[in-house]
N, C-alpha and C positions, 0 to 999 in steps of 0.2 A: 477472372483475370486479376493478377496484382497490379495494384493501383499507388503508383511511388507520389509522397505527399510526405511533405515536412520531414525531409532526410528518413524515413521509412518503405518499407514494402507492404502495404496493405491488404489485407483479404479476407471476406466474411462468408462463411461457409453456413448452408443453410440444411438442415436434415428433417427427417421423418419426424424423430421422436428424442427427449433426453439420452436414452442409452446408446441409440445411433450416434448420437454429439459426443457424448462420454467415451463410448469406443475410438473414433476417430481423433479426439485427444490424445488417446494411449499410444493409438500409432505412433501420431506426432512428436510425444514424448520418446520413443523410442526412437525415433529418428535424431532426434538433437539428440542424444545422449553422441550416438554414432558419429552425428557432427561437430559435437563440441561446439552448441553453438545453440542455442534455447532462446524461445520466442518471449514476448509479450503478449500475452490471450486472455479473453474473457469469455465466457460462457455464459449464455441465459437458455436455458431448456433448450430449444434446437435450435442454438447458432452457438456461432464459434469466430471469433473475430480474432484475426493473427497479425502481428505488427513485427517484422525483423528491421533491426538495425544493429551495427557492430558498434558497441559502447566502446571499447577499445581500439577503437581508431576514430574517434572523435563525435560517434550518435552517425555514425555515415551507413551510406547502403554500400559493402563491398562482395565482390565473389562467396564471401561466405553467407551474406544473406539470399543471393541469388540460386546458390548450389541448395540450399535447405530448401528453398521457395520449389523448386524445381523437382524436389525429392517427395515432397509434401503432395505437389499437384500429380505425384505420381501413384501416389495410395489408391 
C-alpha cells in the first residue's frame, strides 16, 4: 500500500533476489518513460523503495503521481 508522508507517495517493495529487484526497476522505468513522470528509488539487493511527487507543481502529490503509483502496482 502507498503510504502518502511529507507531500510524497511512498512504497517499498520487497523481492526474492537482486535480479528480481533489478528486473522490476526495468519495468518501472519503462513505465515512467510512458508517463513522463519518473520516480525517486533506491535499491539495496531485494528492495526497492519508490518515492513520487510532482516537482513541477510545487514537491506535491498530484494525478500524475497517483496514475504512475497505480501503473506500477499493476506490474
Amino acid at each position: 500500500m502507498w503510504k502518502e508522508e511529507n507531500n510524497e507517495l511512498k512504497k517499498k517493495y520487497t523481492f526474492k533476489n537482486f535480479s528480481e529487484a533489478f528486473a522490476f526497476m526495468t519495468r518501472v522505468a519503462i513505465l515512467a518513460e510512458k508517463h513522463n513522470h519518473h520516480p525517486w528509488w533506491s535499491n539495496v539487493y531485494n528492495q526497492v523503495e519508490i518515492h513520487l511527487t510532482t516537482h513541477d507543481e510545487g514537491n506535491t502529490i498530484t494525478a500524475k503521481d497517483r496514475d504512475l503509483a497505480k501503473a506500477i502496482d499493476s506490474l
